[in-house]
C-alpha positions in Angstrom: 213.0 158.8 89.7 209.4 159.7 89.0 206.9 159.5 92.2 204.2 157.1 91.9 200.6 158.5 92.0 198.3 155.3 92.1 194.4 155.4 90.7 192.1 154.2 92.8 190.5 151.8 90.1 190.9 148.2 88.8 190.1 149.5 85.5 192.3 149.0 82.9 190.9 151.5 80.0 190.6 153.8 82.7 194.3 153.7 83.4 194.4 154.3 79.8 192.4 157.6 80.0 195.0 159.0 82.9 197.7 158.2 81.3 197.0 160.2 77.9 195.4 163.2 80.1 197.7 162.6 82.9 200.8 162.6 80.5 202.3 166.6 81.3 202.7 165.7 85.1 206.0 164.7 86.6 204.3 161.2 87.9 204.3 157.7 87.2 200.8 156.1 87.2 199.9 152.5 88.5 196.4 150.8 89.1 195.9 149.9 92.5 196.5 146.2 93.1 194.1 143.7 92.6 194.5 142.8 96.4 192.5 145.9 97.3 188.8 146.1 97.6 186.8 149.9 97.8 183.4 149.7 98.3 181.6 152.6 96.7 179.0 152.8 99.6 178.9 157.1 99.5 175.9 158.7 98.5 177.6 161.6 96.4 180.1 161.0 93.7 182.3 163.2 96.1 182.6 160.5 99.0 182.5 157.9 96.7 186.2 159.5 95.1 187.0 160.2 98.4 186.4 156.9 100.2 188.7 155.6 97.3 191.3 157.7 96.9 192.0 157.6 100.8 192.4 154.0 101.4 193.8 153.1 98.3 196.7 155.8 99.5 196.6 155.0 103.3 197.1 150.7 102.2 200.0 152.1 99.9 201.2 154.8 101.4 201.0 156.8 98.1 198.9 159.4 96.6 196.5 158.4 94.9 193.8 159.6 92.7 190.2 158.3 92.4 187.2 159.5 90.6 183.2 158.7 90.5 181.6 159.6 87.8 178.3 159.1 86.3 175.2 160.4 84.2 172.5 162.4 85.4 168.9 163.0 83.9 166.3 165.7 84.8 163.1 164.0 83.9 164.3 160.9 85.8 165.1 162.7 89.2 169.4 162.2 88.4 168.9 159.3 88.0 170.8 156.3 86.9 173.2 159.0 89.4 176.3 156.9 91.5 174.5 154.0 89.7 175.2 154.7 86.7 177.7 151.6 86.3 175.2 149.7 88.2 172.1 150.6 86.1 172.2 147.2 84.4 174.6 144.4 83.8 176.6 145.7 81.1 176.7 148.6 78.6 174.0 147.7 76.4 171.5 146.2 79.3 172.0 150.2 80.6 171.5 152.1 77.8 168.2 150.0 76.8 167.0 150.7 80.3 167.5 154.7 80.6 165.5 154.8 76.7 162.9 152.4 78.4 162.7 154.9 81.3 162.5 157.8 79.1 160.4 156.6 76.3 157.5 159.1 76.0 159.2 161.8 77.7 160.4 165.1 76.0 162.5 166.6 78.3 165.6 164.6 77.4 167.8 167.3 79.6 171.0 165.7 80.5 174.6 166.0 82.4 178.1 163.9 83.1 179.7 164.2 86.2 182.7 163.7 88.0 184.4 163.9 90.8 187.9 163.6 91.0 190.1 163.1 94.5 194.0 163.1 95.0 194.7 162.0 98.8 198.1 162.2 100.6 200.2 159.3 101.5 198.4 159.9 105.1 195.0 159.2 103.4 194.0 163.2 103.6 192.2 164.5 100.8 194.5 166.9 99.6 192.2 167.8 96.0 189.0 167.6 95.3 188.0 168.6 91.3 184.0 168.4 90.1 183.5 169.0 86.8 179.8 168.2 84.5 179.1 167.9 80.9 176.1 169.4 79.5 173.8 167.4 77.1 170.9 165.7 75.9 169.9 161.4 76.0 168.9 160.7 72.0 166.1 157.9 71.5 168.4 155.5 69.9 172.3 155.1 69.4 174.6 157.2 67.5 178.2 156.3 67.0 180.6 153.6 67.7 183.9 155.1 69.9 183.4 155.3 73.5 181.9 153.0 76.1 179.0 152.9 79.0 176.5 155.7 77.6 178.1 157.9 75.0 176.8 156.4 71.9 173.3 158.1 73.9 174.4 161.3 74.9 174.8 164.3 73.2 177.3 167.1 74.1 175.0 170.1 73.7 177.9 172.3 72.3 178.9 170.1 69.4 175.7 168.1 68.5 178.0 164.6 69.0 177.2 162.2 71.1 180.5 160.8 73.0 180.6 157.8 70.7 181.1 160.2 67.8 183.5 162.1 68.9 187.2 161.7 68.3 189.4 161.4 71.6 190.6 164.5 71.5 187.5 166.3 71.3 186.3 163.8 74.1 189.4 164.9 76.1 188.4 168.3 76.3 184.8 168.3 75.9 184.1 165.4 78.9 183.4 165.7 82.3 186.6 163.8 83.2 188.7 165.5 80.7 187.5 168.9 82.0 188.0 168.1 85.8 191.7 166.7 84.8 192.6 169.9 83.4 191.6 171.9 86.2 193.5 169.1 87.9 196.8 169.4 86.3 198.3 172.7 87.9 197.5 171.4 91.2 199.3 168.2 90.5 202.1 169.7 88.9 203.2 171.3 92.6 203.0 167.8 94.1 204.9 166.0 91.0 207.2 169.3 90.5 209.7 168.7 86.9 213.2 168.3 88.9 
């Protein structure tokens, strides 16, 4: 029987994500329970991962994996930063807000980020992964996959913004997707195949 790894998230397209990156490791995956309450009160993605993944795994006594992630922009100081989910009340109210912010400005110097945290049963942080994205915000919209900010951001490499890019490309490409692979190994010696 497989060991359960839990993600520190009451997302459910996020469980999604794991799953599909997740799916080489020896681990069955499972959203924390809708009984638990994090809050992300860290001021780095770092704690915020951590402060997840510990007591989601120390109320469980499970691993679990967490991550923060978010988007970062030069000419506005990092910001939207750890608020990046919280830069407005939904997707569209956020996006509308950062091309507000930036509206005049040329240096449109971007970056994803995120932080990704395994903890022990015990609630000890046993990995910690960073990983960031390179890019550029565009003045208007582009593209229709994705969610949060990728229709604005463009992946300096390719040209696409998230939103135009094909999962796969996303998968490796992404901030997440990169800081999962680097991931992977490490999890393999705590979900070993026997």
């Amino acid at each position: 029987m497989k060991k359960l790894l839990y993600l520190a998230s009451k997302n459910l397209g996020k469980i999604g994500e794991y799953q599909k990156l997740l799916s080489d490791v020896n681990c069955q995956l499972a959203l924390q329970p809708d009984s638990i309450d994090v809050l992300e009160s860290g001021e780095t993605f770092k704690e915020n991962a951590a402060k997840k993944a510990c007591e989601v795994s120390k109320k469980l006594n499970n691993y679990a994996i967490a991550d923060d992630s978010g988007l970062c922009i030069e000419a506005l100081n990092g910001s939207p930063g750890i608020y990046s989910s919280r830069y407005g009340d939904n997707d569209k109210s956020r996006i509308n807000r950062v091309l507000r912010e930036l509206q005049g400005i040329n240096n449109r110097n971007a970056y994803f980020i995120a932080n990704v945290c395994v903890s022990s049963p015990e609630g000890e942080i046993i990995l910690d992964i960073e990983a960031k994205c390179f890019g550029k915000i565009l003045s208007s919209i582009r593209g229709t996959n994705g969610f949060g900010y990728d229709p604005i951001f463009e992946e300096i490499s390719t040209k696409l913004t998230f939103a135009e890019m094909s999962n796969e490309i996303k998968d490796k490409l992404s901030h997440r997707g990169k800081a999962i692979a680097k991931l992977i190994p490490e999890l393999k010696k705590i979900f070993p195949d026997y």
